[in-house]
C-alpha positions as a Markdown table, in Angstrom:
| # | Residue | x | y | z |
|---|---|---|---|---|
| 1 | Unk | 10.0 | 3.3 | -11.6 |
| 2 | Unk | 12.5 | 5.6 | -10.8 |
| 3 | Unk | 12.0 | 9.2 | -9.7 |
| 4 | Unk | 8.6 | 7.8 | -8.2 |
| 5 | Unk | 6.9 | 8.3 | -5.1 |
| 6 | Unk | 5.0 | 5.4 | -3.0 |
| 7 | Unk | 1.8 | 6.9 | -4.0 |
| 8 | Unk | 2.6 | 7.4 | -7.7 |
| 9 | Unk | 4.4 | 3.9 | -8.0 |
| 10 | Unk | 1.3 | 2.2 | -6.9 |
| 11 | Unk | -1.1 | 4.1 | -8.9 |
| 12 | Unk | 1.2 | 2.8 | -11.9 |
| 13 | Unk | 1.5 | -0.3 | -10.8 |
| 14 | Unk | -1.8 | -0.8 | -10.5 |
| 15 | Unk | -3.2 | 0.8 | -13.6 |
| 16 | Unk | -0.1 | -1.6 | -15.8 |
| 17 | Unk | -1.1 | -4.9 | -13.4 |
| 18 | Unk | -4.8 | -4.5 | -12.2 |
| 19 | Unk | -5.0 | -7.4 | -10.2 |
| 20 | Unk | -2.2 | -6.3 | -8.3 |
| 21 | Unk | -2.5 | -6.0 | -4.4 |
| 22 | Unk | -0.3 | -3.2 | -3.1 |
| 23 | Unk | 0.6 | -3.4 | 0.7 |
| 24 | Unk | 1.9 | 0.4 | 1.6 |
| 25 | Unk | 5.0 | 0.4 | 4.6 |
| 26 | Unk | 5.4 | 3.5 | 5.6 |
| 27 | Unk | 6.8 | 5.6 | 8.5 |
| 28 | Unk | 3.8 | 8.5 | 8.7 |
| 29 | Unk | 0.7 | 7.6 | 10.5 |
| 30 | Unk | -1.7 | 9.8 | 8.6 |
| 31 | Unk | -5.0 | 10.3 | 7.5 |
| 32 | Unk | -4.9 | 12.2 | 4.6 |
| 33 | Unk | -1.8 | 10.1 | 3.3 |
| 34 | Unk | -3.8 | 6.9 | 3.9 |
| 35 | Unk | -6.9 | 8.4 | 2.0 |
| 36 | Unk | -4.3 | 9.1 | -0.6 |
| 37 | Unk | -2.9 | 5.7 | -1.0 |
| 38 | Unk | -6.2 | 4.0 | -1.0 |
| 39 | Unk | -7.3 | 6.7 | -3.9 |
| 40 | Unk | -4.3 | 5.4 | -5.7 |
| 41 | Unk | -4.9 | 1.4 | -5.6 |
| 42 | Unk | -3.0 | 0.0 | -2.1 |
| 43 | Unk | -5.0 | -2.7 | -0.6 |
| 44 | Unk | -3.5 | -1.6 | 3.4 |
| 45 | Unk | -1.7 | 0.7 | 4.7 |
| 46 | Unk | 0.2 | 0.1 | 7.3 |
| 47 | Unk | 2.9 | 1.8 | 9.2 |
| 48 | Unk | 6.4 | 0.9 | 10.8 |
| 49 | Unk | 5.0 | 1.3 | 14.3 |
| 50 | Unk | 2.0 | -1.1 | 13.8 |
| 51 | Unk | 4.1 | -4.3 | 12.5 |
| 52 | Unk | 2.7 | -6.6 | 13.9 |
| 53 | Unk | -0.4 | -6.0 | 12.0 |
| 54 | Unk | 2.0 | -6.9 | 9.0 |
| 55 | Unk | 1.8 | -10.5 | 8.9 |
| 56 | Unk | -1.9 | -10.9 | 9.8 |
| 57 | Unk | -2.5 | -8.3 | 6.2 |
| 58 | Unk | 0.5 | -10.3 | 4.2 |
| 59 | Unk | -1.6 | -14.0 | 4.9 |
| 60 | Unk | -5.1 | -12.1 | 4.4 |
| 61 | Unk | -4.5 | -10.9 | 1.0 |
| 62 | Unk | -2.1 | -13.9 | 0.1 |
| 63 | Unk | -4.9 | -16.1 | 0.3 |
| 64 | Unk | -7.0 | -13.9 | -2.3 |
């Protein structure tokens, strides 16, 4: 997936694996990028601030 952006890489991923859960890391704490990556397939959006709120989304969705 090279030459690919976060949002475009999940979009793909998600329309080639549909069952896929997508989990977005990301330094920018925004609302129009998190609208984005929702629109595009990611299950959570999370950002590099806000980790600890990583492990309580991995074990949520892992149990899916």
């Amino acid at each position: 997936m090279q030459h690919l952006d976060g949002l475009a890489a999940t979009q793909q991923l998600r329309e080639c694996y549909p069952f896929a859960r997508v989990v977005i890391l990301t330094d920018y704490d925004d609302d129009q990028l998190r609208a984005a990556a929702q629109k595009a397939g990611a299950c959570a959006y999370v950002t590099k601030q806000d980790l600890t709120g990583l492990d309580s989304i991995v074990v949520r969705f892992a149990a899916l």
